[in-house]
C-alpha positions in Angstrom: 8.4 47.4 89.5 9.6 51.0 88.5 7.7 53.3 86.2 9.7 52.8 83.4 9.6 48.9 83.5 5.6 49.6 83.4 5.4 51.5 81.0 7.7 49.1 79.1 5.5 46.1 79.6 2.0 47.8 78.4 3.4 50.9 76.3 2.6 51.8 72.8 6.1 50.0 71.9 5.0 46.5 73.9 2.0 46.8 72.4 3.0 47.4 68.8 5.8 44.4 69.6 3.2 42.0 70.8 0.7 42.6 67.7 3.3 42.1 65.0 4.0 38.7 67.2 0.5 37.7 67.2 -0.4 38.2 63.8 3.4 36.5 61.9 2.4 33.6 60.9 6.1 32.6 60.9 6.7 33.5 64.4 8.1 30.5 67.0 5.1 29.5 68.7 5.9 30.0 72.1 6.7 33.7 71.1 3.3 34.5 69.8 1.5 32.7 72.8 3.4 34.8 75.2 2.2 37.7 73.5 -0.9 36.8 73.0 -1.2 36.5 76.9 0.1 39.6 77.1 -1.9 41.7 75.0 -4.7 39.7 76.8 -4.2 41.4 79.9 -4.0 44.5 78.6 -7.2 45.4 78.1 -7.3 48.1 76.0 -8.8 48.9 72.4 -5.0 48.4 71.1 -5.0 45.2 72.7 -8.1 43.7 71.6 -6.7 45.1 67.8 -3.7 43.3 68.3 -5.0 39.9 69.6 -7.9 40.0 66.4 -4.3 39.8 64.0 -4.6 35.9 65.0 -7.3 35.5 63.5 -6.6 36.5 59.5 -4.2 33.4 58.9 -4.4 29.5 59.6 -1.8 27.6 60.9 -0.7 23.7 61.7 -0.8 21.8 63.6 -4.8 23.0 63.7 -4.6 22.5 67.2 -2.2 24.6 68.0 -3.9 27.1 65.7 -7.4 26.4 67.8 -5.5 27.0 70.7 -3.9 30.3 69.7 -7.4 31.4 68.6 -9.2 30.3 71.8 -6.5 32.3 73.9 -7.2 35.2 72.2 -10.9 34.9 71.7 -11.4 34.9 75.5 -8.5 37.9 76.3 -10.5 40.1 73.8 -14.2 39.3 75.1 -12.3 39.4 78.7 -11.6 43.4 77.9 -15.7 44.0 77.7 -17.2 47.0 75.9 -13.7 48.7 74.8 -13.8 45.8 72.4 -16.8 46.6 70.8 -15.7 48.8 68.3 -12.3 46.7 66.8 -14.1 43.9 66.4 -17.5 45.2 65.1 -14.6 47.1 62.5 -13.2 43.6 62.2 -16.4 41.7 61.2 -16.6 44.4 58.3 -13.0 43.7 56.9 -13.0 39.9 57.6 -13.3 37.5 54.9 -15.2 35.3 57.5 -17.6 36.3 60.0 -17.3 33.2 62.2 -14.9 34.0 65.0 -16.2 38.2 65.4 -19.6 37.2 65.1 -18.7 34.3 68.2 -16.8 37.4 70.0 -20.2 40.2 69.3 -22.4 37.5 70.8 -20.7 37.6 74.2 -20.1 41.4 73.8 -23.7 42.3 72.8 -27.5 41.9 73.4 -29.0 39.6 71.0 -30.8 42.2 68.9 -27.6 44.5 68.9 -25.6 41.5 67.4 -28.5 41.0 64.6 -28.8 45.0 64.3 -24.3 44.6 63.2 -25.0 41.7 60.9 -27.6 43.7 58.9 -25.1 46.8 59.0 -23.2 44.2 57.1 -25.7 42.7 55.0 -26.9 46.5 53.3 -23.6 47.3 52.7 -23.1 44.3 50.1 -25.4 43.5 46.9 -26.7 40.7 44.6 -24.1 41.3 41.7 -21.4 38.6 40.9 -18.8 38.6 43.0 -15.6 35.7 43.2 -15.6 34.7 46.7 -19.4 35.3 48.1 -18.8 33.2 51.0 -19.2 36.3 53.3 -22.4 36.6 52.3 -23.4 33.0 52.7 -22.2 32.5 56.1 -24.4 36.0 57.3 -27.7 34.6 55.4 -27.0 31.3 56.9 -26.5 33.1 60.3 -29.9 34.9 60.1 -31.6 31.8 59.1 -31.3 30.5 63.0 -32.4 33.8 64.6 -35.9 36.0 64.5 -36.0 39.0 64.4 -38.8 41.7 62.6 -35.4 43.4 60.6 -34.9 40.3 58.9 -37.3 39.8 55.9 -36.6 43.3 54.7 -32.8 43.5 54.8 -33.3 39.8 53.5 -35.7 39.7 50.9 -33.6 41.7 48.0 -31.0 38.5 48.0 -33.6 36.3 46.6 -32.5 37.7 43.2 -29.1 37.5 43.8 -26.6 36.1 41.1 -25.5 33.0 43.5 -28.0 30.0 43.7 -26.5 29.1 47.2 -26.7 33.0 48.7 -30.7 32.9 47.0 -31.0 29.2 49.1 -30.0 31.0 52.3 -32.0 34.1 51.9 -35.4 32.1 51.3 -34.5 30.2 54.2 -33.6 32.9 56.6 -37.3 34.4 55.2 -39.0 31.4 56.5 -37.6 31.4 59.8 -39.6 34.2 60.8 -42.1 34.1 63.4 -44.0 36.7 59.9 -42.5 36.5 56.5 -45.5 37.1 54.3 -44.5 40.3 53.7 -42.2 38.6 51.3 -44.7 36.2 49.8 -45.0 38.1 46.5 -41.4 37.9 46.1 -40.6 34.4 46.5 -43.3 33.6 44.1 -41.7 35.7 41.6 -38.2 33.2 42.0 -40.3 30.2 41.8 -41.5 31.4 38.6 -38.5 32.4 37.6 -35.8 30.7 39.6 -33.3 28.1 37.7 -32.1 26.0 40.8 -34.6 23.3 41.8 -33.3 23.3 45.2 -33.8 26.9 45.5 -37.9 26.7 44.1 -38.2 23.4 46.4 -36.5 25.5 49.6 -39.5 28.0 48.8 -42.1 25.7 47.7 -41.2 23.7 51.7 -41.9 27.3 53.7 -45.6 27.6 51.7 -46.2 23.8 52.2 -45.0 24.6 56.3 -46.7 28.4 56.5 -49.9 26.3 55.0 -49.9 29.0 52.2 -51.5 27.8 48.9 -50.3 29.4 45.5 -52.7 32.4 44.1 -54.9 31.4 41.5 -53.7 34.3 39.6 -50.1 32.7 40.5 -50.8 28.8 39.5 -50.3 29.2 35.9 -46.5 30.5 36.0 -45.9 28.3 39.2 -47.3 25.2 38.1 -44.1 24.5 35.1 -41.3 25.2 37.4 -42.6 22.3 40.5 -39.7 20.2 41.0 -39.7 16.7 40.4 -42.3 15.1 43.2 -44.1 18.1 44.0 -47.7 18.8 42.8 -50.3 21.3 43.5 -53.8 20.4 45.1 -57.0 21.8 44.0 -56.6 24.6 46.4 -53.0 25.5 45.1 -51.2 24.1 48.1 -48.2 22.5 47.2 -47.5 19.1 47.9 -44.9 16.6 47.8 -45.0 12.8 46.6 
């Protein structure tokens, strides 16, 4: 192979070329999968950039679409820590966090991947927003990891405007090997919180943690028990 036909092949043009195949939607199939195996080998930040266009569109049949997407999962975790920082920028612009959170666990140490995901979580808030599915799929994330970061960066979506993003955030809370720093706080939504499944998500991590309600807390606590639940003499909660 001559110089020219190398720099051909994995030059700034091939590579430009092969990312506008990858991410058209409305390119011929065996097109794009050539050029996602191409990129793939590349190895290189403007690779890996490329190759993450498959993954901001759907396509059928879904398995060809899984396909495509497995491909070029494995050529960007394939290029190591020159992916790092495309798709860490990735997860941030993504509407979903499924497939760049899959690539950042085979990319980074545990507590690095957790460290990203609460980059992610400050940088959002508790207002209304349309679409906060984002947000649900990072609480729901943190809910099946520990880690001491957690109940901090977690416990301000307690009061957030979505009932399902305030049902994640208690839960991630209670999957802490310590989350009675937050104690106070998730008192405060039982007291106030609308959603029953939200106060009986809560009122399930005191009745687990074996932590009974405050006296000082019974009175405001006591209206808001969802159907079936009861308090003890000791303020536990109790269900049935």
């Amino acid at each position: 192979m001559g110089l020219l036909d190398m720099f051909s092949r994995k030059g700034p043009g091939a590579i430009r070329k092969h990312a506008a195949r990858v991410g058209n939607k409305r390119a011929q199939n065996p097109d794009r999968w050539e050029s996602i195996h191409a990129l793939a080998a590349m190895r290189s930040v403007e690779a890996v950039e490329g190759l993450l266009r498959r993954f901001t569109f759907r396509m059928d049949p879904s398995i060809t679409d899984q396909e495509e997407k497995d491909a070029a999962f494995h050529g960007i975790v394939a290029a190591g820590d020159v992916a790092v920082e495309p798709v860490r920028e990735f997860l941030h612009r993504a509407d979903a966090i499924s497939w760049p959170l899959k690539m950042l666990e085979q990319l980074l140490p545990p507590e690095e991947v957790v460290r990203e995901l609460l980059d992610l979580l400050a940088r959002m808030d508790t207002e209304y927003e349309r679409d906060p599915e984002k947000k649900i799929q990072l609480l729901a994330y943190l809910e099946d990891r520990q880690d001491p970061r957690i109940v901090p960066a977690v416990t301000p979506f307690l009061d957030d405007v979505n009932e399902t993003v305030r049902f994640h955030a208690a839960g991630a809370i209670f999957a802490q090997n310590d989350p009675e720093h937050a104690k106070e706080a998730l008192l405060d939504v039982v007291a106030k919180e609308e959603s029953m499944r939200v106060r009986a998500r809560i009122l399930d991590g005191f009745l687990e943690r074996e932590w009974p309600i405050p006296k000082e807390r019974i009175e405001a606590v006591r209206p808001k028990l969802p159907g079936g639940w009861a308090l003890d003499p000791q303020g536990m909660p109790r269900k049935g």
